[in-house]
C-alpha positions as CSV (number, residue, x, y, z in Angstrom):
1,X,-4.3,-28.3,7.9
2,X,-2.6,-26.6,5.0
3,X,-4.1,-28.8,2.6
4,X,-7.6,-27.5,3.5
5,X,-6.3,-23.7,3.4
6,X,-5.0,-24.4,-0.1
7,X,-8.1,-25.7,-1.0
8,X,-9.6,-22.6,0.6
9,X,-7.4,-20.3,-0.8
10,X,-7.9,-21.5,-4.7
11,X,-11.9,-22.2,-4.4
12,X,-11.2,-17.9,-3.6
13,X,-9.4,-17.4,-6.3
14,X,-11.9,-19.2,-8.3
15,X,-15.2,-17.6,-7.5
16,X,-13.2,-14.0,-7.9
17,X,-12.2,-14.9,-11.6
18,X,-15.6,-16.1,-12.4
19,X,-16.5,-13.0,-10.9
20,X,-13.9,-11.1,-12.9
21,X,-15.2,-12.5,-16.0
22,X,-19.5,-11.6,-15.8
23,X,-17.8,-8.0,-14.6
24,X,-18.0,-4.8,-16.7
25,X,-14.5,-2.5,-16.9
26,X,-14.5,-0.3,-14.0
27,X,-18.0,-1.7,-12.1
28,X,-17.6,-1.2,-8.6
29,X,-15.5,-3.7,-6.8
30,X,-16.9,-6.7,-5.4
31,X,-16.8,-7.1,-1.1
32,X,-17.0,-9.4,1.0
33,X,-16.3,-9.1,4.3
34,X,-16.9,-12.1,7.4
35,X,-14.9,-12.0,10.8
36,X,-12.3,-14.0,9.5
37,X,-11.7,-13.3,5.6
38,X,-11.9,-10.2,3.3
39,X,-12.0,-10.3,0.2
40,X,-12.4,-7.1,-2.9
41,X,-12.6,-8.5,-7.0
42,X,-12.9,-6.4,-9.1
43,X,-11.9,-5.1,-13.3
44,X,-10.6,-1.8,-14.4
45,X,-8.5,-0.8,-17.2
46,X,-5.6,1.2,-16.2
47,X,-1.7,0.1,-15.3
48,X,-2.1,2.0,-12.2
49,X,-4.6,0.8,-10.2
50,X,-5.0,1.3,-6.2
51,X,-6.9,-1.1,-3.9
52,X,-7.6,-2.0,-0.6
53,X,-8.7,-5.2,1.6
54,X,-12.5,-4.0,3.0
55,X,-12.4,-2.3,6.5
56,X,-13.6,-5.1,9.2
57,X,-14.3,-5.2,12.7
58,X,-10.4,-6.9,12.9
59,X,-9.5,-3.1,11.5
60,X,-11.7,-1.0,13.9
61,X,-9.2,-2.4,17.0
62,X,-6.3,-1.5,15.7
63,X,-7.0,1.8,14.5
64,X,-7.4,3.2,10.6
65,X,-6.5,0.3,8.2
66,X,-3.6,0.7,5.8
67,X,-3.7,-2.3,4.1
68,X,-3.3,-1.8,0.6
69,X,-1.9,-3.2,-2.8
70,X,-0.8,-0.6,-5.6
71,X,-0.5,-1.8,-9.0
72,X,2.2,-0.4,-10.9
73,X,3.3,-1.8,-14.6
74,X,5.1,0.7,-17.3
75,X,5.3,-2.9,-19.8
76,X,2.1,-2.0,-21.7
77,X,2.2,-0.1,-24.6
78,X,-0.6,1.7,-24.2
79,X,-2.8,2.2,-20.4
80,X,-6.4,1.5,-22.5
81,X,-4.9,-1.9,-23.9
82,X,-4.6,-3.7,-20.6
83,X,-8.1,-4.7,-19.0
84,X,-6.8,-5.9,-15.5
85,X,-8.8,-8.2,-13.2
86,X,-7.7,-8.0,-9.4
87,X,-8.6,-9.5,-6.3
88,X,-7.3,-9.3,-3.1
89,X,-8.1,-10.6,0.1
90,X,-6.6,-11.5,3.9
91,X,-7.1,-13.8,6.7
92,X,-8.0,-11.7,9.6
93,X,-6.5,-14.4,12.1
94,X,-3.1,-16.1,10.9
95,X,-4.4,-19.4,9.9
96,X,-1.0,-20.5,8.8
97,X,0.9,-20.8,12.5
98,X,3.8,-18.5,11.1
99,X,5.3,-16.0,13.5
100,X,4.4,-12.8,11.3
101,X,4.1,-9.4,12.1
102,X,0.9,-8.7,9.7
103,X,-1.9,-10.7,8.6
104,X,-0.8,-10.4,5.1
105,X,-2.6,-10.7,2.0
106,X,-3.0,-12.8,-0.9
107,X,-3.5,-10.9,-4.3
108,X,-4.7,-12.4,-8.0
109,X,-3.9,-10.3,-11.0
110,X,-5.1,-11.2,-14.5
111,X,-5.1,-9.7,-17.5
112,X,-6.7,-9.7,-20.9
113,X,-6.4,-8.2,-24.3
114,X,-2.9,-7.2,-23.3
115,X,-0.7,-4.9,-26.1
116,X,2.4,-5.4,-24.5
117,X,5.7,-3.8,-24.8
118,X,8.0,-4.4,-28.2
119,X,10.7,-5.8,-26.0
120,X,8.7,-8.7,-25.0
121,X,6.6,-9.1,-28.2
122,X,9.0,-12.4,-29.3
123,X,8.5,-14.1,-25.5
124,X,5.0,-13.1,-24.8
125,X,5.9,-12.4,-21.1
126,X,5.8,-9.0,-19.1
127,X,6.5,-7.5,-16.0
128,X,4.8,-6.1,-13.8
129,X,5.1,-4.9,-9.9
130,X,2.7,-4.6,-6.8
131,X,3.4,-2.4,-4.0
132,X,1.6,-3.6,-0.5
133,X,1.5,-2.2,2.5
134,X,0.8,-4.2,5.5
135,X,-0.1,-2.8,9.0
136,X,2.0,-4.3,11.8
137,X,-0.8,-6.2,14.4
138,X,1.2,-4.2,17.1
139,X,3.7,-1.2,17.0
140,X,7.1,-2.7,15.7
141,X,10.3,-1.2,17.3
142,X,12.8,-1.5,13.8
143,X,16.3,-0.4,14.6
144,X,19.7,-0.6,13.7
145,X,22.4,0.3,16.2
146,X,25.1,3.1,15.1
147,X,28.8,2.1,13.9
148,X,30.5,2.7,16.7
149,X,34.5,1.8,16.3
150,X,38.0,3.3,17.9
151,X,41.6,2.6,18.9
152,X,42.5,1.4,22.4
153,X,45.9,2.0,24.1
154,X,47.3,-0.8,25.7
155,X,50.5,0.4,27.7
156,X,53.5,-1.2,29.0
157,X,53.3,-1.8,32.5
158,X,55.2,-5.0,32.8
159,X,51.6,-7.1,33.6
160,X,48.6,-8.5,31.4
161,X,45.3,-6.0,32.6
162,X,42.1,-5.2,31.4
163,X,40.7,-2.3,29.6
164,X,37.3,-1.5,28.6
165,X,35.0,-0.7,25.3
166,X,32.3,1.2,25.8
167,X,29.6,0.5,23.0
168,X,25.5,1.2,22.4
169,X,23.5,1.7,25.2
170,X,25.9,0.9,27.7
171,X,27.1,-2.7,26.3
172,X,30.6,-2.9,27.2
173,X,33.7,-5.6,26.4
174,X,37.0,-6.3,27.9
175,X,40.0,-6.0,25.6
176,X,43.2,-7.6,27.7
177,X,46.3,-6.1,26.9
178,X,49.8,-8.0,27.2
179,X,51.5,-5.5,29.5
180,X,55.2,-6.6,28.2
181,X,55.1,-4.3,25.5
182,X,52.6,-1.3,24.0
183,X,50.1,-2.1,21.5
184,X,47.4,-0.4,19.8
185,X,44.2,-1.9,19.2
186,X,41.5,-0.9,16.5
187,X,37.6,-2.7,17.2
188,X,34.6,-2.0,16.2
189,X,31.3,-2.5,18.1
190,X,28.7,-5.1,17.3
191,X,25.9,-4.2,15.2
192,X,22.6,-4.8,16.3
193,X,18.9,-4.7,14.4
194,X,15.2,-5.5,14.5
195,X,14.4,-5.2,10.7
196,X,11.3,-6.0,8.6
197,X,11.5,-8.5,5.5
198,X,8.7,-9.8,3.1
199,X,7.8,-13.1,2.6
200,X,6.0,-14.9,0.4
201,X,4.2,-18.3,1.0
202,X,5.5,-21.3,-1.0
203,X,2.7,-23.5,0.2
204,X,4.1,-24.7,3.4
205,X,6.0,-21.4,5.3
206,X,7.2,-18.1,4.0
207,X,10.6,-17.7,2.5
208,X,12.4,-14.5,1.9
209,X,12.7,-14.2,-2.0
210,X,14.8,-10.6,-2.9
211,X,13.9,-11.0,-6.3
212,X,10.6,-11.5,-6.1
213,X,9.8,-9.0,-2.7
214,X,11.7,-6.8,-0.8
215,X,11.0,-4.1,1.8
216,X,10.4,-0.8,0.3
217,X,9.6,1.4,2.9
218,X,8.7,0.5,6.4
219,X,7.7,2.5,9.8
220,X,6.4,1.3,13.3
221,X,2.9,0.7,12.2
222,X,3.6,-0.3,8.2
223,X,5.9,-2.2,6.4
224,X,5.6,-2.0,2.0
225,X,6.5,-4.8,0.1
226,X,7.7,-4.1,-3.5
227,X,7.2,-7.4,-5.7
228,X,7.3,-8.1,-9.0
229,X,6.8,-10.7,-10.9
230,X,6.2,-12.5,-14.7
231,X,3.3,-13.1,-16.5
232,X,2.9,-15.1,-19.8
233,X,0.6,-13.6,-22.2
234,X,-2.0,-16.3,-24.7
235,X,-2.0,-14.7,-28.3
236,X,-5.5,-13.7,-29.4
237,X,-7.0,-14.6,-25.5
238,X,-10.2,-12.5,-24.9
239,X,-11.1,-13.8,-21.4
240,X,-9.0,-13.6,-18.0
241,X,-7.1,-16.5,-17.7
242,X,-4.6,-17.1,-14.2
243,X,-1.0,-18.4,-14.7
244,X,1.0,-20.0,-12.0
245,X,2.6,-16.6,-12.0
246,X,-0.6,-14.9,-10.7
247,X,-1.0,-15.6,-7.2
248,X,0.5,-14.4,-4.5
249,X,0.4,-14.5,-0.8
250,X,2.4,-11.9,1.0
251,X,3.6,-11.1,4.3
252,X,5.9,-9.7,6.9
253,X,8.5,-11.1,9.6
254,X,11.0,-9.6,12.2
255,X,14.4,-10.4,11.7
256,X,17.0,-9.6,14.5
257,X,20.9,-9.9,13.7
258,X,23.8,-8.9,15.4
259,X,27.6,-8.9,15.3
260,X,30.3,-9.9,17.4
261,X,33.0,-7.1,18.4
262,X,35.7,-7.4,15.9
């Protein structure tokens, strides 16, 4: 039940930032890896910091894992100000029922003693953005079909008759021409695609948010997410402390689309 998971998911997020917490600045990161969860805490002080989930047996049968989230943030006013606390873990199976094409992963990013930018000195709240890449479970086939448009001649031959569009790989329509009189005809062949998008789960299914994620880059085996999102700083806070803002489960789906012939 997703009630349970929940619970799951925060008693994670928990342990990490207690972990976070008893953790000196750039002490190796803390695994921990079971057949069905991974899971890497850890605290450095950078504003580009590179991380991955812990290699499993899950990994081993698909080949090299490229699972990875990239923190990138240019909001801090100096790199040696920010002390950032990450964690960052996955589901091996899909617990969630959700027709994904990766297991996705859930990341947590705190942060204390925070100088941040002039521009956000009067609100207290900066930006920051995570780049993850998620391996496909299988080898995904993404494609988008070529425009493919022209004119047809219909000619006057006294009789309605058929003529034919050719289009991608062979799909072909019928435009009927009047016959009464000559015509010329402009169409355009339908579009077709099989493109990622990243999601992000709200609790109860994953929901395609642009301004929070959207596909950066993406290949057969790999599909990177670029997200960004807020978080609200505490004046004068020395220890991590999460926001609402902090947590954040992503994934990938396959979308197919196509167009009529116009």
């Amino acid at each position: 039940p997703l009630h349970v998971l929940a619970k799951v998911d925060n008693a994670i997020l928990s342990i990490s930032s207690s972990i976070q917490s008893r953790s000196f600045v750039g002490e190796a990161f803390s695994d921990n890896v079971a057949s069905y969860l991974s899971i890497t805490t850890g605290l450095l002080a950078s504003n580009n910091i590179s991380i991955k989930v812990p290699r499993t047996q899950f990994d081993g049968s698909f080949g090299s894992s490229n699972r990875e989230a990239e923190t990138i943030s240019t909001q801090f006013r100096n790199n040696s100000d920010a002390t950032v606390g990450i964690t960052l873990f996955q589901y091996n199976v899909n617990p969630y029922k959700t027709n994904t094409i990766s297991a996705g992963v859930q990341y947590m990013i705190q942060f204390a003693d925070v100088a941040f930018d002039d521009a956000y000195s009067s609100s207290n709240e900066t930006r920051y953005s995570v780049s993850v890449k998620l391996q496909n479970l299988h080898k995904m086939q993404f494609f988008i079909s070529p425009k493919i448009s022209g004119t047809i001649n219909c000619l006057k031959t006294g009789e309605e008759y058929n003529q034919t569009i050719n289009c991608w790989k062979g799909e072909k329509f019928m435009i009927r021409c009047p016959g009464i009189y000559g015509v010329q005809y402009k169409y355009n062949c339908p579009i077709h695609s099989v493109l990622p998008e990243c999601v992000i789960w709200n609790g109860y299914k994953y929901l395609k948010l642009e301004d929070e994620c959207k596909v950066h880059a993406f290949d057969s085996e790999v599909v990177t997410c670029s997200c960004a999102t807020s978080i609200i700083s505490k004046s004068g806070r020395r220890q991590l402390s999460t926001t609402s803002h902090s947590a954040i489960k992503v994934s990938t789906v396959a979308i197919t689309s196509g167009t009529t012939v116009a």
